[in-house]
N, C-alpha and C positions, 0 to 999 in steps of 0.2 A: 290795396296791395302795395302800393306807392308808399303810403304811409306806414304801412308793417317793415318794407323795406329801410324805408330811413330812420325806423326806430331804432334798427336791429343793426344798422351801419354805425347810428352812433354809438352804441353800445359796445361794438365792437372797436370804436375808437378809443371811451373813455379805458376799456382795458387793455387796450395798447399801452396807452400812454400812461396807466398808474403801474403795469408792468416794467417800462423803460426807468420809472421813477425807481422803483425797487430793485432793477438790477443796476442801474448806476450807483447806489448806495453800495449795492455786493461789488460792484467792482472797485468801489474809492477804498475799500476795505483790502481785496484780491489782488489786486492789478498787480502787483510784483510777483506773485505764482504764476499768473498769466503769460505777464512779459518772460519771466523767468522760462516756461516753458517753450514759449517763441524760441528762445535765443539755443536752447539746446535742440530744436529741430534744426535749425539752423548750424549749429556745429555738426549733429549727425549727416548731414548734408554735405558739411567739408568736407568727412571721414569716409565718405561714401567717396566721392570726386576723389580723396587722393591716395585711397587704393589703386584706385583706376590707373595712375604712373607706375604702379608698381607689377599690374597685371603681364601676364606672360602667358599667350597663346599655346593651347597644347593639345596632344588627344582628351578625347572624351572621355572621364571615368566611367568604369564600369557601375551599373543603378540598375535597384531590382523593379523601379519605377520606373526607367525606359525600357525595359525587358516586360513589364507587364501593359502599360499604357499606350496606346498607340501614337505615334510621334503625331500633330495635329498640321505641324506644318508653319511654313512664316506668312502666309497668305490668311491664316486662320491662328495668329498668334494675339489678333486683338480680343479674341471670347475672353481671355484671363483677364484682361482688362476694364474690358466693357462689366463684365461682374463684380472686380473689386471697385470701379466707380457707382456701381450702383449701390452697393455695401457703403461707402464714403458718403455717397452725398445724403442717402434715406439715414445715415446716423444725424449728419450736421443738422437737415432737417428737422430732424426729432429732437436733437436740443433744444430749439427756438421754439418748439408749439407751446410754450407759457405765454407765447405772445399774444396766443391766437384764439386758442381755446379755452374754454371753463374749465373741463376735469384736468388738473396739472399735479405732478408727485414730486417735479425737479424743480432747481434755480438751474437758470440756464450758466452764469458765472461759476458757480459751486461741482455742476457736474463737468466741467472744464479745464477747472481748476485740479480734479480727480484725474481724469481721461490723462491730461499733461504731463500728470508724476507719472504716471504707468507710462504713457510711453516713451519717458527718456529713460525710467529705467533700464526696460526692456534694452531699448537701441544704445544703453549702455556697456551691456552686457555683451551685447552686435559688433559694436566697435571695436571692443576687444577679441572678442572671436575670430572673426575676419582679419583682423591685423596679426594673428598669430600668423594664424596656416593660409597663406594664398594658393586657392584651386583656381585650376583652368574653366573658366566659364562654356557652360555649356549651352548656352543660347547661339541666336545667330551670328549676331556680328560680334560676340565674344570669340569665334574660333578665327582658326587659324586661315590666313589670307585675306580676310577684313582688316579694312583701313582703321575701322573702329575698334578692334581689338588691342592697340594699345594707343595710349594717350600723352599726346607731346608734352612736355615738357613745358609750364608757361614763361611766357615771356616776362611776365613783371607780375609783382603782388595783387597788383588791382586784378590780375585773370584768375589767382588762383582763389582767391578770395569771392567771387563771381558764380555763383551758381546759377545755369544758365539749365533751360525745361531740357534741350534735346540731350543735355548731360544726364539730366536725371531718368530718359528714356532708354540711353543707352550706354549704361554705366555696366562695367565690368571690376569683378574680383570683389565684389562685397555680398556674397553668398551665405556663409552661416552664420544667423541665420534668417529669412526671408524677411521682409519689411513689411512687405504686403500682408504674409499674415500677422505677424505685432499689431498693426493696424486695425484688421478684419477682428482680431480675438478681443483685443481692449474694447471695439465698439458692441460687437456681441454682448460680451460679459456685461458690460457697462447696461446695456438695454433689457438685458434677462433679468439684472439685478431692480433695477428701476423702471422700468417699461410696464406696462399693464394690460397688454394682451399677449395671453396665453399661444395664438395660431401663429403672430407676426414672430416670438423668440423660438421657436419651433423651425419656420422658416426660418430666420438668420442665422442658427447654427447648420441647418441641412444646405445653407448660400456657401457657408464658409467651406461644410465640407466636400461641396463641389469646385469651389475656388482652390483647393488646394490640389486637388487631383488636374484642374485645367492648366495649373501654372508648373506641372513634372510635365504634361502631355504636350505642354508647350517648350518644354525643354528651356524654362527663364532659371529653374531651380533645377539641384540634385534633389533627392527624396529625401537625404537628411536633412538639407536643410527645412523643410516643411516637417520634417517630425520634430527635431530641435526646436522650431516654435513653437508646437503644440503643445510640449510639457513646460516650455520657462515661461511662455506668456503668460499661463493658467498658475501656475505656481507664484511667481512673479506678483499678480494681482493679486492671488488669494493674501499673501503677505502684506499688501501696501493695505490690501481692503481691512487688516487687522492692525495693522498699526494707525494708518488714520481715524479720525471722528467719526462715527457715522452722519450722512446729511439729513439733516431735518424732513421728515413730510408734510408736503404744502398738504397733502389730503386729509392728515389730521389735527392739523393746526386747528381750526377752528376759525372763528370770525375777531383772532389777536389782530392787533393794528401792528405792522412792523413800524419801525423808527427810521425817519429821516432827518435832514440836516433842520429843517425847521419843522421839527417837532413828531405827535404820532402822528401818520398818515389820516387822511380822512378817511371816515367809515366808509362813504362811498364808494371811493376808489377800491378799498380793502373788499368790499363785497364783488367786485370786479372783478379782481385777482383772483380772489380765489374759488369764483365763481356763485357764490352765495346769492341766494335771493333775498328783496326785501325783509321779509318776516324771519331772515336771519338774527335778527338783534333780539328778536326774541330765544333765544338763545345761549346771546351774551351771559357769560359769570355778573351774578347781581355783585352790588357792594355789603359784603362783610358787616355781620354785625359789631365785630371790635373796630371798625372803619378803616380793613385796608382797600383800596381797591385794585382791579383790575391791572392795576399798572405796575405790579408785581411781576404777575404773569407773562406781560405785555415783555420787560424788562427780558426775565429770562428768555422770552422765544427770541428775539433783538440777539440775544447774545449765542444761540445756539444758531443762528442763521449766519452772525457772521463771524464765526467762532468752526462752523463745521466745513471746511476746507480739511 
């Protein structure tokens, strides 16, 4: 048993580490998409904080989603939360399992790289919404007689520049439209598209669409803005998903060596990755009677892997 054990540990090591090999190549390739997408969550972030200066406490509008929903209350305002964290972490999660597993369809860098452009576009479209028309927040310490319902003025560059977590928990006037779901539909869509079990994209859409009713019943949103995301998220993507590449399948690659800095990757590691067994190479493309070989093939998959961003 001992010994099955530690066969099966290293095994799981050498595919770690031929994994890490293969996505640091996809990221020395990426990493400006990457960082690029940092830096605009990052600005959404500003634009979110500095609406908040400009918020102005008021009645509640009238919502055929607090007229239907029953208000849940501030003592039971973390269910919204507790859901869309579990939406958040089971998607990050799911990017990484190439690290871990045999059966793999994604590059964890390349679906990233994807997920990143949707979601600044989205919260581009956000920023501008919300900076048109500022509504009166209908959450809690958005209304009126909360200290939290408007936000001083900072003192110098370095505060306002400062994105600080309890700002991001209790931020007001950045309403249409919701964040949470941008988030929740990019990861969906993303996993329905690429994901391989039929029960878990089933579940994730029926998560979302209880996530969306928890966050009107919680009073964090009006209902439009949760309907407003439901058609620009999805349209949104559908467009980016037609103008980008589509990404490569690790499933039907085959047993191609992808390209590293010093040279093809070794067979062995390649069978790791992509889960192949020994008697894989029997399978290998023989060489060519006109004598090309292999490295034709090898050449284009190299180039559609880091080419498909």
């Amino acid at each position: 048993m001992s010994l099955y054990i530690g066969r099966e540990a290293s095994k799981l090591w050498k595919r770690f580490c031929a994994e890490i090999t293969t996505e640091i190549n996809l990221l020395a390739e990426n990493w400006k998409y990457i960082l690029g997408g940092l830096i605009c969550q990052y600005i959404h972030g500003l634009a979110a904080r500095g609406i908040h200066y400009f918020h102005r406490p008021g009645p509640i509008l009238q919502d055929v989603g607090f007229f239907l929903l029953p208000e849940l209350g501030l003592d039971k305002a973390y269910i919204s939360e507790t859901v869309f964290t579990f939406v958040f972490l089971s998607f990050v999660l799911w990017t990484f399992h190439p690290f871990i597993f045999k059966s793999k369809k994604i590059y964890t860098v390349l679906i990233w790289c994807r997920v990143l452009a949707c979601l600044f576009a989205c919260q581009f479209l956000r920023i501008i919404t919300f900076y048109s028309t500022q509504l009166p927040g209908p959450n809690y310490h958005c209304r009126e007689g909360s200290k939290l319902a408007r936000l001083p003025l900072p003192d110098n560059a370095v505060e306002f520049f400062l994105i600080k977590f309890h700002g991001v928990l209790y931020g007001c006037g950045d309403l249409i439209f919701s964040s949470h779901m941008i988030f929740s539909l990019v990861f969906v869509r993303t996993y329905h598209k690429y994901g391989t079990r039929r029960f878990i994209k089933q579940f994730a859409w029926l998560t979302v669409v209880i996530q969306s009713l928890l966050i009107v019943a919680s009073r964090k949103h009006y209902t439009v803005d949760i309907v407003v995301a439901w058609y620009t998220v999805n349209l949104v993507v559908f467009f980016i998903e037609k103008t980008l590449p589509e990404l490569p399948d690790r499933s039907n690659l085959g047993p191609l060596l992808p390209f590293t800095k010093d040279g093809w990757m070794k067979e062995e590691n390649h069978k790791l990755l992509n889960g192949n067994s020994g008697d894989s190479a029997e399978r290998r493309p023989k060489t060519q009677s006109n004598g090309k070989t292999m490295e034709n093939g090898n050449s284009l998959h190299v180039e559609t892997v880091i080419n498909g961003v």
